[in-house]
C-alpha positions in Angstrom: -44.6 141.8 -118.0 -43.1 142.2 -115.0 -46.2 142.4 -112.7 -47.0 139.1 -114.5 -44.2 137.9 -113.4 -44.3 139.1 -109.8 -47.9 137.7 -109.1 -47.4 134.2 -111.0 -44.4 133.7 -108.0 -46.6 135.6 -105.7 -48.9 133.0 -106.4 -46.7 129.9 -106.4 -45.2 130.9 -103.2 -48.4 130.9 -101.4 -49.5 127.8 -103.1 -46.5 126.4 -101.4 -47.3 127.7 -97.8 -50.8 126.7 -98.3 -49.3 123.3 -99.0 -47.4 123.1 -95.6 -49.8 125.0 -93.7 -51.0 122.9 -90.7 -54.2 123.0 -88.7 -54.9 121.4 -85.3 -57.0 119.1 -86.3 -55.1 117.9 -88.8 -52.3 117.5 -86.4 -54.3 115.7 -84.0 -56.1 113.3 -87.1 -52.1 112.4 -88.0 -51.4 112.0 -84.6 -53.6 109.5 -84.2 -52.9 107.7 -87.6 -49.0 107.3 -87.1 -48.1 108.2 -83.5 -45.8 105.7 -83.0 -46.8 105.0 -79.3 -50.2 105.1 -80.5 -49.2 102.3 -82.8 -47.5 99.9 -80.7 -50.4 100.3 -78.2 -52.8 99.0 -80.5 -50.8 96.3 -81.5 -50.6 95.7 -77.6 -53.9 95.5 -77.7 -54.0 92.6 -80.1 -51.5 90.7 -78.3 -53.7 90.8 -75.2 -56.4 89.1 -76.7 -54.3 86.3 -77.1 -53.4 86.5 -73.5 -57.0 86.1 -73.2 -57.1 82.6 -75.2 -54.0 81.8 -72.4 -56.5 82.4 -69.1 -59.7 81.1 -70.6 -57.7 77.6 -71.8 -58.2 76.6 -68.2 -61.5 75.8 -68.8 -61.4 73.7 -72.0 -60.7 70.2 -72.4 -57.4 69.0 -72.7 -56.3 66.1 -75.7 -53.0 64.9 -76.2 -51.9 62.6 -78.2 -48.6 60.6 -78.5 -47.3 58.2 -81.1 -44.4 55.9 -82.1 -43.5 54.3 -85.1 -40.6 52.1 -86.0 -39.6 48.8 -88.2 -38.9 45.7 -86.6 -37.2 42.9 -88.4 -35.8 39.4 -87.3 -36.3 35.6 -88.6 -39.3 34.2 -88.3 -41.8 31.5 -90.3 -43.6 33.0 -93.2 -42.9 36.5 -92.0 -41.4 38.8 -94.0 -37.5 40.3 -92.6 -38.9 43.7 -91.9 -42.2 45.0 -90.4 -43.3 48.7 -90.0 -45.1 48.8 -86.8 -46.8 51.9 -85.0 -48.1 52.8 -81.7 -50.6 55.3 -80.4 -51.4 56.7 -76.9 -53.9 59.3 -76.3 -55.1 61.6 -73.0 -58.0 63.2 -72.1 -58.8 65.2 -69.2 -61.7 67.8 -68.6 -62.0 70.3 -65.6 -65.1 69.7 -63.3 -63.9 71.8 -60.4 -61.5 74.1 -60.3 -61.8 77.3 -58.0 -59.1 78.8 -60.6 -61.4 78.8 -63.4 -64.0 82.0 -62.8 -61.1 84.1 -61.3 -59.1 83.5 -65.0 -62.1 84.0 -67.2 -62.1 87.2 -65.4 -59.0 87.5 -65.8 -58.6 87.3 -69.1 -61.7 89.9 -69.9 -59.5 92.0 -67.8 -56.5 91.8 -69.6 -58.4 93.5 -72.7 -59.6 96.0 -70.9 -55.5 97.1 -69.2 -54.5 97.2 -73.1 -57.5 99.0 -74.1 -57.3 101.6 -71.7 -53.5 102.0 -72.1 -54.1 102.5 -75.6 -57.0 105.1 -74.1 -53.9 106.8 -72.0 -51.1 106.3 -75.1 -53.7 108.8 -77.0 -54.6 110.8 -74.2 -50.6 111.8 -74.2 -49.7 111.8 -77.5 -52.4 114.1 -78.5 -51.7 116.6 -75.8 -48.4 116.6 -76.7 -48.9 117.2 -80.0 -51.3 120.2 -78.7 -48.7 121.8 -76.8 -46.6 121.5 -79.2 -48.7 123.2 -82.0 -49.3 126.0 -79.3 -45.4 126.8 -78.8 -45.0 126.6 -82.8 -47.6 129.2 -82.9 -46.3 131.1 -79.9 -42.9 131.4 -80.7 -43.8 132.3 -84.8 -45.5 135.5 -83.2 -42.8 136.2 -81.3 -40.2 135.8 -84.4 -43.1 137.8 -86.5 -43.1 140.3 -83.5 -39.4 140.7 -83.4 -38.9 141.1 -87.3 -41.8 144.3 -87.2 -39.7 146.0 -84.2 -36.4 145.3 -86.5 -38.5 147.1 -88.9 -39.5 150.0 -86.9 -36.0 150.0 -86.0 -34.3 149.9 -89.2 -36.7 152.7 -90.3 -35.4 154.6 -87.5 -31.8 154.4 -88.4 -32.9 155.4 -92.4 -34.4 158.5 -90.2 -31.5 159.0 -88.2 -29.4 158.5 -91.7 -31.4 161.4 -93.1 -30.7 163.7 -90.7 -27.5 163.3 -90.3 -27.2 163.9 -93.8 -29.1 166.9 -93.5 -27.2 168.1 -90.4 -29.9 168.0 -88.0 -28.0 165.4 -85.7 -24.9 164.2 -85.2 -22.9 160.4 -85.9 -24.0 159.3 -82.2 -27.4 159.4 -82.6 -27.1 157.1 -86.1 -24.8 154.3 -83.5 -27.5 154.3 -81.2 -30.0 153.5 -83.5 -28.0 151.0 -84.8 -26.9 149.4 -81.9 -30.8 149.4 -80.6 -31.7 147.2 -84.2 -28.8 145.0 -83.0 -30.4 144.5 -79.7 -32.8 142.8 -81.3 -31.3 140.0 -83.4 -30.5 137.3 -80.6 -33.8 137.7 -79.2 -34.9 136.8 -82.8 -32.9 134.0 -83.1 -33.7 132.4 -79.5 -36.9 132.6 -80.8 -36.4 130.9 -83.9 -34.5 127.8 -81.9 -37.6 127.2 -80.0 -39.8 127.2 -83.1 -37.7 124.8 -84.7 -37.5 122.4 -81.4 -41.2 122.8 -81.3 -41.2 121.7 -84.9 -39.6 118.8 -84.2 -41.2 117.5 -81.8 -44.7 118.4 -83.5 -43.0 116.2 -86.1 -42.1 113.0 -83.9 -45.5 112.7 -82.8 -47.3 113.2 -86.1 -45.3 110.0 -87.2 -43.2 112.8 -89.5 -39.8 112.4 -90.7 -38.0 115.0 -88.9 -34.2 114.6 -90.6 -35.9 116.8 -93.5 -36.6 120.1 -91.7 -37.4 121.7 -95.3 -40.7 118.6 -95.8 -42.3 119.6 -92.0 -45.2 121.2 -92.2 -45.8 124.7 -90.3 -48.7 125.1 -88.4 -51.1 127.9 -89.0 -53.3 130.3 -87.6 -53.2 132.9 -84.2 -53.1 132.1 -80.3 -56.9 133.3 -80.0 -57.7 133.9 -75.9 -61.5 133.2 -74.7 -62.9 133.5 -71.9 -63.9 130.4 -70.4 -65.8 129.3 -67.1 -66.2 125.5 -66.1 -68.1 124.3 -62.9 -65.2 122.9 -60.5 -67.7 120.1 -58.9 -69.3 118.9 -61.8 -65.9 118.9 -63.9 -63.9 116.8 -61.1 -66.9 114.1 -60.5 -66.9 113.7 -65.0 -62.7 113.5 -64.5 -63.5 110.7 -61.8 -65.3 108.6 -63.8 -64.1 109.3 -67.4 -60.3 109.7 -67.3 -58.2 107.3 -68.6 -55.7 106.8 -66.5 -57.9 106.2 -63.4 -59.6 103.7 -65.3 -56.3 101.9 -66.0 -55.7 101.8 -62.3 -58.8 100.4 -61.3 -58.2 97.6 -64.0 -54.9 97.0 -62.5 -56.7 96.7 -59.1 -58.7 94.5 -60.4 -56.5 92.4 -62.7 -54.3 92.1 -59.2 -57.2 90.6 -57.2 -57.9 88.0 -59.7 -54.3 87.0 -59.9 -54.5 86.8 -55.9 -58.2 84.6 -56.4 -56.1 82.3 -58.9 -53.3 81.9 -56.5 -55.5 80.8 -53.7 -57.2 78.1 -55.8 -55.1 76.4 -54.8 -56.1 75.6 -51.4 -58.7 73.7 -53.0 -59.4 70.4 -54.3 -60.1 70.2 -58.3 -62.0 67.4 -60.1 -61.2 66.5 -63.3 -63.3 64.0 -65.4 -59.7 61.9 -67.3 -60.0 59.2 -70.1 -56.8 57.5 -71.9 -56.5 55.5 -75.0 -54.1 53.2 -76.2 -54.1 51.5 -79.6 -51.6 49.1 -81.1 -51.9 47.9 -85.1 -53.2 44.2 -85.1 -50.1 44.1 -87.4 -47.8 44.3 -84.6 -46.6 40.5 -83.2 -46.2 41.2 -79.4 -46.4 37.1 -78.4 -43.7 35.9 -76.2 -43.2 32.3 -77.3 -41.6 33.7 -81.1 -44.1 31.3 -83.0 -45.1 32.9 -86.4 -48.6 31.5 -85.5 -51.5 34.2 -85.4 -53.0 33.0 -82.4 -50.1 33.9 -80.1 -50.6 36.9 -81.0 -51.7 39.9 -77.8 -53.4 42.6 -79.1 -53.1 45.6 -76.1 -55.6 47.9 -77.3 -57.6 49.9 -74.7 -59.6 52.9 -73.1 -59.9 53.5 -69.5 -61.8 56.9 -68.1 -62.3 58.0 -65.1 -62.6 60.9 -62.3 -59.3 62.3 -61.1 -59.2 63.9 -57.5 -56.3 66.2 -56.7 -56.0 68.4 -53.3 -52.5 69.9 -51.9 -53.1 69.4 -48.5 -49.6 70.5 -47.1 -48.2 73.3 -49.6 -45.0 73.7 -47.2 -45.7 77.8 -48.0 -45.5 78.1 -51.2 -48.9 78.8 -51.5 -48.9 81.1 -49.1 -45.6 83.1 -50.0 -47.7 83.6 -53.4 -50.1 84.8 -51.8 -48.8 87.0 -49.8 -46.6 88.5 -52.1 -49.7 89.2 -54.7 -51.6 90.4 -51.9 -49.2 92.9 -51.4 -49.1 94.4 -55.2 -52.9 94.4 -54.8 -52.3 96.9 -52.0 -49.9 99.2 -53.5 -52.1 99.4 -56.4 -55.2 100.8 -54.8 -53.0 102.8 -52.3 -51.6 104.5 -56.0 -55.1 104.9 -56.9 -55.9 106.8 -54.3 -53.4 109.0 -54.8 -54.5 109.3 -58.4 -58.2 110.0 -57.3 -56.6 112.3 -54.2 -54.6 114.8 -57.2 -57.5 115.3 -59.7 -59.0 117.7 -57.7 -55.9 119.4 -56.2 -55.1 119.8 -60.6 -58.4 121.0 -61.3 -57.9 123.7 -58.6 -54.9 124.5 -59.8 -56.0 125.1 -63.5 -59.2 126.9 -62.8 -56.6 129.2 -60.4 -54.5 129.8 -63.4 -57.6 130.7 -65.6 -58.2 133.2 -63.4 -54.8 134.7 -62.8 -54.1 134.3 -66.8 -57.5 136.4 -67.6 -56.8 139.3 -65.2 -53.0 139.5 -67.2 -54.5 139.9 -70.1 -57.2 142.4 -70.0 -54.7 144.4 -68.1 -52.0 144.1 -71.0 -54.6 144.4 -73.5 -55.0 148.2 -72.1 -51.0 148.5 -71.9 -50.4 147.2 -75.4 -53.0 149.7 -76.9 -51.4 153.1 -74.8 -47.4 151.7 -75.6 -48.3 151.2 -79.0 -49.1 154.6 -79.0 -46.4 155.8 -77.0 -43.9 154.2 -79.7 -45.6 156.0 -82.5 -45.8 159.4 -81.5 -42.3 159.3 -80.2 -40.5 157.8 -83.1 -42.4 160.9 -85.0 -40.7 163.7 -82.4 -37.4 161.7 -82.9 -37.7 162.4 -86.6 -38.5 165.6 -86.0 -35.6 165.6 -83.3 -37.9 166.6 -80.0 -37.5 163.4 -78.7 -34.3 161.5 -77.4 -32.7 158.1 -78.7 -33.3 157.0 -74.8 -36.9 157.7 -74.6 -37.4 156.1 -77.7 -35.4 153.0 -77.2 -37.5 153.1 -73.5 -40.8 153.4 -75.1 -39.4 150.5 -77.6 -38.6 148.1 -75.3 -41.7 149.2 -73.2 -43.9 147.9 -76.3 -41.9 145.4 -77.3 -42.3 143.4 -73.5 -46.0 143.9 -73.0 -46.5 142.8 -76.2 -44.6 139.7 -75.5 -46.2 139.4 -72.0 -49.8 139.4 -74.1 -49.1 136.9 -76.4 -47.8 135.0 -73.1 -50.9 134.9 -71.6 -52.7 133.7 -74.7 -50.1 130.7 -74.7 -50.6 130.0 -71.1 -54.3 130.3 -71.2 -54.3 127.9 -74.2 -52.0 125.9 -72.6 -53.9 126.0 -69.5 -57.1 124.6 -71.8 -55.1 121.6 -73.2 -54.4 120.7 -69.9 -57.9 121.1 -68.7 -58.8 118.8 -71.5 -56.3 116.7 -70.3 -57.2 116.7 -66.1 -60.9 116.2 -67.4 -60.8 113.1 -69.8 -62.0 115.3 -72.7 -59.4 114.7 -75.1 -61.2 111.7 -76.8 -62.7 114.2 -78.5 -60.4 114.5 -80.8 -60.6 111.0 -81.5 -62.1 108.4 -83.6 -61.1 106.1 -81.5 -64.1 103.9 -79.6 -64.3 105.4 -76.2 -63.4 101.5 -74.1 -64.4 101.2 -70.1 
């Protein structure tokens, strides 16, 4: 009965992990779904299409319309005391040159494309910090799983210890130092356990999670896994050129700022615009001058008139100009921080294939050190039982084990690390996305 009972809460208790456990690309999918930046960029993106409607209105027609209405009253033959009486007035005016018009229909295409690529750059960022995010989870859970089997090993050394003493093969000293050496342990434990958490949390914040319930986050799952990887330098930086995000966003705003300086300058220029007006008065209305009640008197003022309207600023007393120049000059520092933009993806694409390198020779050399402390560890905490070893060469061969293990699972952080922002330097994160890839 009571195994029953031990594997149904066995069971329940891993149905409950299971129900918390969280992959990566589950992460990433939830990301994506309720990121909050992610959110308000796509709503961004709808409010730039309006914007759109704003620069393209230039080239439509233009209608207004005005009206008045009233009552007039007063004494007159056969009339009644009071009259309603309305008026109407209407304009129309449609663009036949203006130098403004192509640079704001261009304009306005732009403008979708700045709020589509900044939505490209929100999910670039909120993705990869998810990612690195997930990695420390998983990182610091191996430490803290790390940590509890040396407290282990440790607390079986002081039961050995214990037993001796007991037996009087050792004396009290030798049972304080093993004590004191499982007490070592415990802040390192709980240092790591901080870091999990914050990593939690912010794994949380950009999954769209609430994070005031720690006990409803889900915990990631799975093992830092190294691989081996090898990526052509040239080939990667020329794909980063032309597919990251980011660069494409500049190029928009280098664009978008040259348009604004072609609208500006428009100006100078003359503009034509074919102009009709309308005026219509009720033949209801009396508008005679002599105040007879008679019909005839009566002036109807009815009319349309069209035309072509010419307009040209020939003296703009700098105005102009000052707009110009100032728009001219945001032009400029935009390309000049493209440039720079363009200049660093190669100096970061260095830098990362560097760190490959240096990450890979760490850990086939640890991988060697972990195996032979490992072993060190085991066959001395059998002579200390046995009492032919020392509490000092054990808590040496302890810690020994204890670091390069930590170094190794290091490297296979900072190598996965090193991927995400490979991913990241390269413009590959889309995919992880469902998202439309826009240029």
């Amino acid at each position: 009965m009571n195994l029953q009972k031990f594997l149904a809460t066995a069971l329940l208790l891993f149905c409950v992990a299971s129900a918390h456990a969280l992959t990566l690309d589950v992460a990433l999918s939830r990301t994506l779904e309720k990121n909050p930046e992610i959110a308000q960029a796509r709503i961004a993106l709808e409010q730039a299409a309006g914007r759109r409607l704003i620069f393209r209105s230039t080239a439509w027609s233009d209608l207004r319309m005005q009206g008045l209405a009233g009552v007039q009253g007063g004494k007159r033959a056969d009339e009644p005391t009071l009259r309603p009486f309305a008026f109407a007035r209407g304009f129309f005016s449609q663009p036949l040159f203006d130098a403004a018009i192509p640079a704001s229909l261009r304009r306005g295409n732009i403008e979708v494309l700045i709020a589509e690529q900044r939505l490209n750059v929100a999910i670039v960022e909120q993705l990869h910090t998810t990612r690195i995010a997930f990695y420390t989870a998983l990182y610091n859970d191996s430490l803290r799983a790390l940590g509890e089997a040396q407290r282990q090993r440790l607390a079986e050394n002081v039961t050995t210890q214990s037993e001796r003493y007991r037996a009087g093969q050792t004396d009290r000293a030798a049972i304080m130092s093993a004590q004191l050496l499982e007490r070592e342990l415990e802040p390192r434990i709980q240092d790591v356990q901080r870091l999990y958490e914050g990593a939690l949390l912010t794994l949380a914040t950009t999954m769209g999670d609430d994070a005031s319930r720690p006990a409803a986050v889900d915990r990631p799952s799975g093992d830092l896994q190294f691989a081996t990887v090898s990526y052509d330098l040239a080939s990667e930086t020329a794909s980063a050129l032309s597919e990251r995000a980011d660069l494409q966003l500049a190029r928009l705003l280098v664009r978008a700022a040259t348009e604004d300086q072609r609208i500006i300058e428009a100006q100078y220029y003359p503009a034509l615009d074919a102009v009709a007006e309308g005026l219509g008065i009720p033949v209801t209305v009396h508008t005679a001058n002599s105040g007879s009640a008679l019909s005839s008197n009566d002036v109807l003022s009815s009319e349309i008139s069209g035309g072509i309207a010419f307009t040209w600023r020939v003296v703009d007393n700098g105005r102009v100009g000052g707009q110009v120049a100032r728009q001219r000059a945001i032009r400029e520092m935009n390309e000049i921080s493209l440039r720079q933009l363009e200049a660093n993806v190669a100096l970061d694409l260095k830098r990362i294939s560097n760190n490959f390198r240096a990450v890979e020779g760490r850990w086939k050399a640890l991988t060697a050190a972990v195996s032979a402390a490992d072993q060190n560890v085991n066959v001395i905490q059998r002579t200390l039982a046995e009492g032919l070893s020392s509490q000092l060469e054990f808590r040496t061969a302890e810690s020994t084990f204890l670091e390069t293990k930590s170094a190794l699972l290091s490297a296979a952080y900072q190598q996965n690390v090193a991927r995400a922002e490979w991913d990241r330097a390269t413009g590959r994160y889309f995919q992880f996305s469902n998202e439309r890839k826009m240029h």
